[in-house]
N, C-alpha and C positions, 0 to 999 in steps of 0.2 A: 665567151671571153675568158681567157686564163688572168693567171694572177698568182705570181711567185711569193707576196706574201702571206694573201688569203690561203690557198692550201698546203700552207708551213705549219701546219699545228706545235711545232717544238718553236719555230722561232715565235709565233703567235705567245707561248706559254711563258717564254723566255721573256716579250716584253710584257704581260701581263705581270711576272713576278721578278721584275727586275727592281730593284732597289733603290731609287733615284730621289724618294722627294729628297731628299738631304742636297744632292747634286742640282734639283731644279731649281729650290731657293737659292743657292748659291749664282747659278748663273744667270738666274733670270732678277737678282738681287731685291729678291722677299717681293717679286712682282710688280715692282716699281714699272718697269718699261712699258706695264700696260697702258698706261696713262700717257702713254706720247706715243706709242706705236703700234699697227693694228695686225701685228703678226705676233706682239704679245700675248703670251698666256697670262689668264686674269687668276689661276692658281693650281695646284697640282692635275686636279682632275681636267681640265682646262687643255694642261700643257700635254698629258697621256693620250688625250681626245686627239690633239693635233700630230700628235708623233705617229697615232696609229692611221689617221686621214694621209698622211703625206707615205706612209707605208706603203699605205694600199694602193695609189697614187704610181708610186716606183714599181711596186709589184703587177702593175698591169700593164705597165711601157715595158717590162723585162722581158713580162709571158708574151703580148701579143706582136711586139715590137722587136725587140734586140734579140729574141732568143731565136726568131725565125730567119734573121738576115746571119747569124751570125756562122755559118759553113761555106756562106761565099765570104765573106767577110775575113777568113779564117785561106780560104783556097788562093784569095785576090790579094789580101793585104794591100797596103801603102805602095806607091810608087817615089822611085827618086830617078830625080834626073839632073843636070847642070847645077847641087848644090840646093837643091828643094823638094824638100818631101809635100808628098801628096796624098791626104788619107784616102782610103777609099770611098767612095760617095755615100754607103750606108753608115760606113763608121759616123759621118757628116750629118746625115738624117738622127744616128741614134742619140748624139752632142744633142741636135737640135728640141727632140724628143725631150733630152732631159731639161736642155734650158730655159724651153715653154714651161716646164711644169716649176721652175722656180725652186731647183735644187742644188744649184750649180755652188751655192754659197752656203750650206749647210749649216757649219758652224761660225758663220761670222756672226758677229754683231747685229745687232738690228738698226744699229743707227746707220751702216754700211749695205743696208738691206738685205743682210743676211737672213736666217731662220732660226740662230742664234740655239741649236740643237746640242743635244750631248754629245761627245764620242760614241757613246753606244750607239746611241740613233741612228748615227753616221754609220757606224758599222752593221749596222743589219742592212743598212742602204748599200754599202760596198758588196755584200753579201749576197745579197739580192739581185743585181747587178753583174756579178761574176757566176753567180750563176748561170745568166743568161748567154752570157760573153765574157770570160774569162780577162783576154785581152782586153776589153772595153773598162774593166777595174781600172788598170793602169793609166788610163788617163781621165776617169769622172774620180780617182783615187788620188789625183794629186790635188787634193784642194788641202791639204795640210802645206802647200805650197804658203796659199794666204793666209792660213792660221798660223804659221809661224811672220809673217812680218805682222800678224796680227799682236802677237806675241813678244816681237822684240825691234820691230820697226819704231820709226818716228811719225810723229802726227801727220808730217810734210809725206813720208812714204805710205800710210794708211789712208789718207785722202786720196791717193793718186791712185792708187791699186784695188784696195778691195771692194770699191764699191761695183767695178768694172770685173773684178772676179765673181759678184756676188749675182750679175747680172750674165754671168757666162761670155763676155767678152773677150777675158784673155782665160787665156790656160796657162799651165806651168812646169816646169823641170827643175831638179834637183840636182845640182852638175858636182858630185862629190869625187868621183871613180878616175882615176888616171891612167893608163896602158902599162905600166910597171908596179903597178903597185898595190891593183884591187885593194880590197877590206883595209887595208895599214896604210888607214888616213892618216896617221901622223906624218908620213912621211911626202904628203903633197906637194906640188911640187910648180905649180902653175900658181905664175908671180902678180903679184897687184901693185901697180905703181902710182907713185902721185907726179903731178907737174906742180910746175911755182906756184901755180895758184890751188893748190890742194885736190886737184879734179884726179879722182881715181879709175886706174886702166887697168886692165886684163890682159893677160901674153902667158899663152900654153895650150896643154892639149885634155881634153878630158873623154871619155871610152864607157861604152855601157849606158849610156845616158837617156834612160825611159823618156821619151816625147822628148826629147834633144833638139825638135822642130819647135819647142813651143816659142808662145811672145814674151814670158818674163821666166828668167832664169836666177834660182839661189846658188849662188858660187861659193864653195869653198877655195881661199886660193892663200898664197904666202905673203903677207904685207909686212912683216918684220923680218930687215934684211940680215943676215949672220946665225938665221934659225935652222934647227931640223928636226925638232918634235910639233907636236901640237900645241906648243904654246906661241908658235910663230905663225897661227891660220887664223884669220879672219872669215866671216860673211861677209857676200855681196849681193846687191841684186841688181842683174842684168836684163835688157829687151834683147828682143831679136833685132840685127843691126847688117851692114855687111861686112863688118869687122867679125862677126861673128859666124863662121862657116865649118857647114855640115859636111863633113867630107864623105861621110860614106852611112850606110843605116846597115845592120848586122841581118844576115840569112838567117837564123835563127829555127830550133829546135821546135817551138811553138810560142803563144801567143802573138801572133801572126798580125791582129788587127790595129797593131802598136809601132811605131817607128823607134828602134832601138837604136843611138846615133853615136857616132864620132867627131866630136865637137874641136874646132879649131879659134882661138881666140886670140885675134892680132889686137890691140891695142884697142879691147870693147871698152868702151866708156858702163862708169860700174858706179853704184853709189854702195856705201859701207852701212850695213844693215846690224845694226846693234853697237857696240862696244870692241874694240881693234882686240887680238887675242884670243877671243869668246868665241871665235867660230866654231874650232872641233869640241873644246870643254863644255861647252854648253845648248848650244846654240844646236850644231848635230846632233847628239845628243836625245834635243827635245826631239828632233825632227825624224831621229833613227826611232826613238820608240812610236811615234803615231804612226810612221813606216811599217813596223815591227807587227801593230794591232791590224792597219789595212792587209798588209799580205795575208797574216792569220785568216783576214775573215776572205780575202779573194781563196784560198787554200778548202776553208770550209764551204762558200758558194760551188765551186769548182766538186769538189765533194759528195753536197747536196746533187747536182745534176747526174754525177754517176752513178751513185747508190740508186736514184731514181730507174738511171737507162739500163741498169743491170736488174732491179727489182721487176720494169716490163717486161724487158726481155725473156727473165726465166718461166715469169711467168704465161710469156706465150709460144715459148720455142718447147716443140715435143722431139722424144727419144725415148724409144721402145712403149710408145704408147700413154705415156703421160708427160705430162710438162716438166719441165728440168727443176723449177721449185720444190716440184715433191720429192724430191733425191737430198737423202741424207748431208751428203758431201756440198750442197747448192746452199739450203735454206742455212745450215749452219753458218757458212763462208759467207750469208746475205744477214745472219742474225747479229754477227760479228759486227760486219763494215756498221750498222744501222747505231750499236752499242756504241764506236769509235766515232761517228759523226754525233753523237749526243752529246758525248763528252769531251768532244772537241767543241759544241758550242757552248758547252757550260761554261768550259775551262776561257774561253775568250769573251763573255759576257759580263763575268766575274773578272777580268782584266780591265775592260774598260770601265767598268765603274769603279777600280781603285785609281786607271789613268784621271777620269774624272776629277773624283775625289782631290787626285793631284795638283793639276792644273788647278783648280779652282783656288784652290787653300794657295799656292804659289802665288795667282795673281791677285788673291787678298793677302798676302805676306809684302808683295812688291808695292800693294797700294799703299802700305803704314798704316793701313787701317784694322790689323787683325790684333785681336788679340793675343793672350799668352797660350790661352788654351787653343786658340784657331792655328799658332804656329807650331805648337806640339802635334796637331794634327797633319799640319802641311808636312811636319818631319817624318812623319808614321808612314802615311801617304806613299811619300817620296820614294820611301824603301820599300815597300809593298808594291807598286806600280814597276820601278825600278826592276826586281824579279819578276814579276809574274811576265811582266812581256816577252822577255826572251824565253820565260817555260813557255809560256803561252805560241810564240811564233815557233818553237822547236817542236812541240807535239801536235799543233794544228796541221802545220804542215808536211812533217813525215806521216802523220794519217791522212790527209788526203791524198798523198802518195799512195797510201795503201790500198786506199779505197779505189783509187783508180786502176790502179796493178790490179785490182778481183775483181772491176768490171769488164776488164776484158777477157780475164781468166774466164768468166762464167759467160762470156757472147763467142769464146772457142776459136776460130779460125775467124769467124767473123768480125769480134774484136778489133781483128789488125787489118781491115781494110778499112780504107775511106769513104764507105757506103755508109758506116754506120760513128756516131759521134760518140764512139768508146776512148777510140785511137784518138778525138783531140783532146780530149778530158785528162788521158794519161800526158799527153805533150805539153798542154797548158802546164799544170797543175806541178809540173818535174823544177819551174823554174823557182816556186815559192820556197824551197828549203836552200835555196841555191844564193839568190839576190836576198838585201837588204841584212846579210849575213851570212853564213852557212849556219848548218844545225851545229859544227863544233862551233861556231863564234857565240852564239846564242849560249851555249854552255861556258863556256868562256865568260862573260856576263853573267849569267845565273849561279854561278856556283859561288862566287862570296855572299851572295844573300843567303843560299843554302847553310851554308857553314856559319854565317852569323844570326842564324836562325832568322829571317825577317818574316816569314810566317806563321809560325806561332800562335802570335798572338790569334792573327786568324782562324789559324787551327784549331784552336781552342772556341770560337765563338763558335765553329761548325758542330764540335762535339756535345758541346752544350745544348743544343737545338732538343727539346723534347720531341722525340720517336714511339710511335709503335712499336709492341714487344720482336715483331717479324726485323724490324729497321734496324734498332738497336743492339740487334744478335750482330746484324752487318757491320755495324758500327763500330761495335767491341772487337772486331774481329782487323777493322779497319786502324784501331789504337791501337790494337800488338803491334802493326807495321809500324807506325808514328813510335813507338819507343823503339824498333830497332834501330829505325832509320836514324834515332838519336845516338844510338850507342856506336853505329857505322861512323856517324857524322864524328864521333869523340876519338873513334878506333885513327880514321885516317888524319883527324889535326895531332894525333900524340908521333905519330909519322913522322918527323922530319925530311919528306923526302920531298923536291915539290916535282921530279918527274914521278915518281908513284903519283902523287895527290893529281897532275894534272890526265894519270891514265886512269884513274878510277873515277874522275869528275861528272863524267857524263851518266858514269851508272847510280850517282849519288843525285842528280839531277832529277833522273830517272825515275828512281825512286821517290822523291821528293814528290814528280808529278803522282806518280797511283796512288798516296796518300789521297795528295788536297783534291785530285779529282774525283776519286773514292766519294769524298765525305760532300762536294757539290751536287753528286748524284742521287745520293744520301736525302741530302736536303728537298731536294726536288721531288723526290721519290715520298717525302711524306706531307707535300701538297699537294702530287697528282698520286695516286692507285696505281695508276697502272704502268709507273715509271718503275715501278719495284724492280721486276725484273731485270730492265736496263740494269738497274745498279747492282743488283745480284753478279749479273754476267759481268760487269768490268771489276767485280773486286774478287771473284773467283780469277778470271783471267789475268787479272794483276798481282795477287798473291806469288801466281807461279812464276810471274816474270822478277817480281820483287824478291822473293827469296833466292830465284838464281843468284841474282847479281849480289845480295846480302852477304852470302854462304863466298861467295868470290873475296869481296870484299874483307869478309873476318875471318879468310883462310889463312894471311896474314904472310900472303907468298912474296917476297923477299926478292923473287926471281922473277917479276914479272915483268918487269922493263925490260930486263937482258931476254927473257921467254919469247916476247914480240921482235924484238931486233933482228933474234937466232930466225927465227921463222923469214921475217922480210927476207936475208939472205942468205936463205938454203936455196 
């Protein structure tokens, strides 16, 4: 019997030293729940025992279960016909798989029968999961559906929904996307109406809408009539109705085992989920960052499996008499991707435990019950969470990109047929830097935390970490970047230009990641031995991408906006 989390030793390592009592008392509120519920943990060691129990749990439904069905899965996908999608029967079996094992509800409440879990948790389970079936993420990944009406629902909508999400009854969709307008949700455009007696309706079209088939729908729509930014969008939540129709589900590039839909909404009976106004300012928002951490980790699953099917591969395909792994050009291009998936689970583990962090302090801020210092935390949090997800969603997922571009690089001709599961890894995998953002949106978002330093403070706890004299040579070597990137950060705000600031954004972003991932490596590297070298190989190789773009940046080219224009039209 296989087991995607048992023979993970990095994700294994990962929750061994992941950082949580602080987040466990918080959530599980200094373990009071133990006393009325028997899925509570009675105390830290308690709540690790169970996180690591329900791991191994997912990771033997992924190995033995979802990873074997998942190339018909992948050949067959969904069917539609007259206006109803139809999964395909394994995708059905693998729902099923996971709903027997009582995961469906991850982070809800325990009074809702949830398992009342961290994001993190969550995300090694999304991880986990995508690695087996990449597509299968996208819909055991929308349970951030019920965590947000968990989050800004009313009692009336929290009774009726989560407990039937928490038992894998309903499933859910996020319906934000409209046919004209992608990414610039302000500009939404599907209207929410009331009748005399206050009853709220839906009329418009919404495009791109992952499980677009499901039974309860979060609507972004326009409830304030004479608006056209985002202060005139509410949330909604909607069932599936037949006012509510699928016109069509998208051919699609890959993740195949998912109904991608085109949603039609003639007068869906809707109820208003939070506060009239709060849909895109906030409410999205929460909902694009735990978005942001899920695609990350579907990006890094998706990753794991190819670094995997390229690392067999060389190692059993011969040419001129040895295997392809002993070739200089092989092992290097395999020592590389293994470096990039390390530090791409660093860099999102250390994500979600500041999302964590976030959330918690928030919904002890909303109770009235925190203190001054819990609200100085909630504020820390907020901005730290805030950046790191979009670093976090931009570097996960252009390396898993990469990772899949050199598994097939290294399977040759073979690679590109459909014999072998290189070709879906790369097709899955293309869509994660694409949805829930682009890599430029993601930079878009991260660059005012960049420039307003928001971690810092972080950076500074990393550097502080006492090192071995081998670690700390790295380390020092890792704070010359950390002041450049300071004097670059100084170089471009003294700029007045803001088409310069937003052409050099990305490589200041950029930069910002080979620091703090540098120093996570760092870290890790001096409570495992034999992680050294990882982090050797990402801050040599980051050096040389950092000082390009550095030496760009403080060349102080004047002509660089007009230098790209001239190029587009020659």
């Amino acid at each position: 019997m296989g087991n995607f989390f048992k023979d993970n030793a990095d994700l294994q390592f990962t929750l061994k030293e992941l950082d949580i009592a602080e987040i466990v008392r918080l959530i599980e509120q200094d373990f009071r729940y133990s006393s009325a519920y028997d899925t509570a943990p009675r105390n830290i060691e308690d709540a690790k025992d169970n996180y690591e129990r329900i791991l191994e749990v997912v990771g033997e439904i992924a190995a033995d279960r979802i990873a074997p069905r998942s190339s018909i899965v992948d050949a067959e996908g969904p069917k539609f016909a007259n206006g109803k999608v139809d999964y395909h029967p394994l995708t059905l079996e693998n729902l099923t798989d996971l709903r027997k094992a009582g995961v469906m509800g991850v982070m809800l409440n325990h009074r809702y029968g949830g398992l009342n879990f961290p994001v993190s948790v969550y995300t090694m389970m999304t991880e986990i999961v995508s690695r087996a079936d990449g597509s299968l993420q996208n819909i055991f990944g929308l349970q951030d559906i019920a965590e947000t009406i968990s989050m800004f629902g009313n009692d009336e909508q929290k009774d009726k929904y989560l407990p039937r999400f928490a038992a894998g009854e309903l499933d859910g969709a996020m319906d934000l996307t409209e046919p004209d307008f992608g990414s610039d949700l302000q500009s939404v455009r599907l209207r929410a109406w009331q009748d005399e007696n206050g009853n709220w309706f839906l009329n418009g079209m919404k495009r791109f809408i992952t499980n677009g088939c499901a039974q309860v729908h979060l609507v972004l729509a326009r409830s304030e009539e004479g608006t056209s930014d985002g202060r005139g969008l509410s949330m909604f939540i909607c069932e599936k109705c037949p006012q509510l129709v699928v016109r069509r589900i998208e051919n699609k590039m890959g993740i195949h085992g998912v109904a991608t839909c085109e949603l039609q909404f003639n007068d869906v009976p809707a109820q208003l989920c939070g506060k009239r106004r709060l849909g895109l300012i906030r409410y999205v928002m929460s909902l694009m960052n735990g978005a942001r951490v899920a695609i990350s980790a579907q990006a890094v699953g998706i990753a794991e499996a190819a670094f995997r099917e390229a690392r067999k591969y060389a190692a059993e395909r011969e040419q001129f008499k040895r295997t392809i792994d002993k070739f200089p050009a092989v092992y290097s291009m395999l020592s590389s991707m293994k470096v990039k998936l390390t530090a791409a689970r660093a860099l999102l583990y250390e994500t979600t435990r500041a999302v964590d962090l976030r959330n918690n302090y928030s919904q002890l801020c909303d109770s009235g019950e925190a203190t001054p210092e819990q609200r100085q935390l909630s504020k820390y949090y907020g901005k730290l969470a805030s950046t790191l997800t979009p670093i976090c969603k931009a570097f996960t997922t252009e390396v898993g990109n990469q990772i899949a571009y050199d598994t097939i690089q290294i399977h040759g001709g073979t690679g590109y047929m459909k014999d072998f599961p290189a070709e879906r890894f790369y097709r899955d995998v293309r869509i994660t830097n694409i949805y829930e953002g682009t890599t430029q949106l993601q930079v878009v978002a991260a660059i005012g935390g960049v420039i307003q330093r928001d971690l810092d403070k972080r950076i500074e706890e990393l550097m502080a970490i006492e090192l071995p004299p081998h670690l700390a040579v790295l380390r020092d070597r890792v704070d010359n970047l950390h002041k450049k990137q300071l004097a670059a950060v100084a170089a471009v705000s003294d700029r007045k230009d803001s088409e310069y600031h937003d052409l050099v954004a990305r490589m200041l972003v950029e930069m910002e990641t080979i620091v703090f991932v540098a120093l996570l490596l760092i870290r890790d590297a001096a409570k495992c031995a034999d992680r050294a070298a990882i982090a050797q190989r990402f801050v040599i190789d980051g050096e040389v991408d950092f000082y390009a773009k550095y030496a760009k940046i403080m060349s102080d080219d004047r002509l660089l906006a007009r230098n790209n224009r001239d190029i587009i039209d020659y």
